[in-house]
C-alpha positions, 0 to 999 in steps of 0.5 A: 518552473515556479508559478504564481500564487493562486491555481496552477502551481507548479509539483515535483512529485519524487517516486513513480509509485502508487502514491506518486502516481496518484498524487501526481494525478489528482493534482494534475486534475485540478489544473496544477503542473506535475512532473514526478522522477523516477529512479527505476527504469523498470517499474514492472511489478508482478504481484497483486494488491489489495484495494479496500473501499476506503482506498476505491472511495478516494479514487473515485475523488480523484476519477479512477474508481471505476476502472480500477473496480473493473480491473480487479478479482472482487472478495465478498466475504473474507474467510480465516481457516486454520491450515487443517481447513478448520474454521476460525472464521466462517462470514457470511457470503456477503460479509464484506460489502456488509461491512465495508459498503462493497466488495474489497477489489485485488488488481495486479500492480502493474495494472494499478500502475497502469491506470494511474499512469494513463490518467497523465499527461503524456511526458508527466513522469521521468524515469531513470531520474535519480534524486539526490537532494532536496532544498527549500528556497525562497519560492518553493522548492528544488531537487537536484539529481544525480545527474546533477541537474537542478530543478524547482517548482512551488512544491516538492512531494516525496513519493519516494517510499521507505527509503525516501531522499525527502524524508531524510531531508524533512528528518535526517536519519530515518534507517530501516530495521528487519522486521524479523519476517519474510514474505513471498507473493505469486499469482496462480493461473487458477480460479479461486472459491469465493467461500474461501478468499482469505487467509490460512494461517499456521503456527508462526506463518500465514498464507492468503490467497484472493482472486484476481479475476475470474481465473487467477489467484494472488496470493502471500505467505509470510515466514519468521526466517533470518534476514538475507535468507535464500531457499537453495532449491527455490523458493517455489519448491520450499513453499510448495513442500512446506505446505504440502499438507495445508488445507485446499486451496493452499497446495492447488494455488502453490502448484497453479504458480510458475517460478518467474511468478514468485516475488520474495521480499524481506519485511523492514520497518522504519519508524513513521517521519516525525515531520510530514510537512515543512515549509513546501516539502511535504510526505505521502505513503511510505515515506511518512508512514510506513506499514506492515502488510498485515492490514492490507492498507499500505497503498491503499493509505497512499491513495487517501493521502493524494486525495486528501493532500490535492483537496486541501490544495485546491482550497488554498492553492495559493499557501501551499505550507499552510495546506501541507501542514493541515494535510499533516495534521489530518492524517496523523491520527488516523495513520498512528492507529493502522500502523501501531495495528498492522504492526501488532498484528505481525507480532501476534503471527510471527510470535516465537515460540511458534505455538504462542503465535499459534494460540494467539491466532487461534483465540481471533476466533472469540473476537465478536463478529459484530465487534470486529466487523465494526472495526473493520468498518472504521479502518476499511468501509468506503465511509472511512476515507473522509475529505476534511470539511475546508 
């Protein structure tokens, strides 16, 4: 399946997920041969995601912005209450676009999925393929499959998340850790003010909650808990009395959500790979740099790398190992900084005692809205995600 050294080469993308998928497409886009392996059969995923400009700005690159923007709840403003509906964080109605150069979109990830899907050529991904090794030859690359199937093209993507097969190719052993906290995700069949899409936070626990169009909600909570840990009446039922008493729209979202609504996912961490690239194998999303939720920017990094990554291909597609390697080092930086950031975030929430988490929330309130909302233009604004001048 290898091609020949200038356009249309040849890309075995391994994980069917956002940055898979979107890899996958914006090669496709420019005229490269892409199929992608899928261990999953059921690919079905319930819960929301958000999408910063920065991520919409690299899915324009690739052609899909405007459906996804379509597709998705829009947050204009970006509240932060404590769970007694005392203001930390009163923005302006249009803070957000203010800051960021339009709303923030949250979209199902199904419907996310779907639309990158439908932006392939039909018969482009494989599910129910399991990869098993990968290996560099004298051509490019190949994987093999459980099924014990050889394959090889000019490249091979790992796309392959946290636990990805490539990654442990690239590195060896990568193992992942507790990250000390669970969370849990639903969408409420509820419509949401828009003064109060945002987060709640309490001592040692948070709880966000945006709309995802005009009469649902996704929303998340997270919670320091033991690793493996099971609510025994429901999950449902735990958060529905644990914030009982929380301000409005805590309780009404929580009593909107039906049980087969509710995703609960212990958090691990994993050190970022200490190789991305070598040779023609190369990393995107989890599997190079996995991220804490807190900053919203796990996908939406997996977004910026397939856009950047196709770009840096297109202008050599004929050295596939020098672009994957300028592809490395553009990105490092930028995604040191989020997942050092999204990391401490969730130290500061999850901090024990509880009432050191909670005073160290509470003191966000003396952050400068200027100085913030200039941060937050660096990590999120559409202008953020910027393809490296070739």
């Amino acid at each position: 399946m290898t091609g020949g050294a200038g356009a249309g080469r040849s890309f075995l993308v391994v994980g069917a997920g956002i940055a898979g998928l979107a890899t996958a497409a914006a090669l496709q886009r420019r005229g490269h041969s892409v199929r992608v392996f899928e261990e999953r059969r059921d690919t079905a995923i319930g819960a929301g995601i958000s999408i910063w400009p920065n991520a919409l700005a690299a899915l324009d690159e690739i052609g899909l912005g405007d459906p996804v923007r379509q597709a998705g709840g829009r947050v204009t403003a970006g509240a932060l209450r404590w769970h007694d509906g005392t203001w930390l964080r009163r923005p302006s109605a249009q803070r957000m676009v203010k800051a960021l150069g339009e709303p923030l979109v949250v979209i199902q990830r199904g419907a996310l999925g779907d639309i990158l899907t439908g932006a392939l050529r039909d018969g482009t991904v494989s599910y129910g393929v399991a990869v098993r090794a990968v290996e560099r030859t004298a051509t490019g690359a190949a994987v093999r499959t459980a099924a014990g199937e050889r394959i090889e093209a000019d490249a091979v993507i790992g796309a392959d998340g946290v636990n990805s097969v490539v990654a442990r190719h690239l590195n060896g052993a990568l193992p992942a850790r507790y990250a000390g906290y669970t969370a849990w995700r639903g969408v409420a069949d509820v419509a949401l003010d828009p003064d109060l899409a945002g987060e709640t936070l309490g001592a040692g626990t948070e709880v966000g909650h945006v709309p995802l169009g005009a009469d649902r909600t996704y929303w998340f909570a997270t919670e320091r808990l033991p690793e493996g840990h099971r609510c025994p009446d429901g999950e449902l039922a735990y958060l529905r009395a644990k914030f009982a008493d929380w301000a409005h729209p805590v309780p009404a979202v929580l009593a909107a959500t039906a049980t087969e609504q509710v995703l609960r996912n212990d958090l691990y961490d994993r050190a970022p790979a200490r190789t991305w690239a070598a040779g023609a194998v190369v990393l995107v999303g989890d599997a190079a740099h996995p991220m804490r939720p807190h900053l919203g920017q796990g996908g939406c990094q997996g977004l910026e790398d397939a856009a950047i990554l196709a770009h840096l291909i297109g202008a050599e597609p004929s050295d596939l190992p020098g672009s994957f390697a300028r592809y490395a080092a553009v990105r490092r930086p930028r995604l040191r900084r989020l997942v050092w950031e999204s990391k401490l975030v969730g130290r500061v929430v999850n901090l024990r005692p509880a009432v050191l988490g909670a005073a160290a929330s509470r003191a966000t309130v003396l952050i400068p809205e200027a100085l913030l909302t200039r941060h937050l233009a660096g990590i999120a604004a559409g202008s953020a995600f910027r393809l490296p001048v070739v």
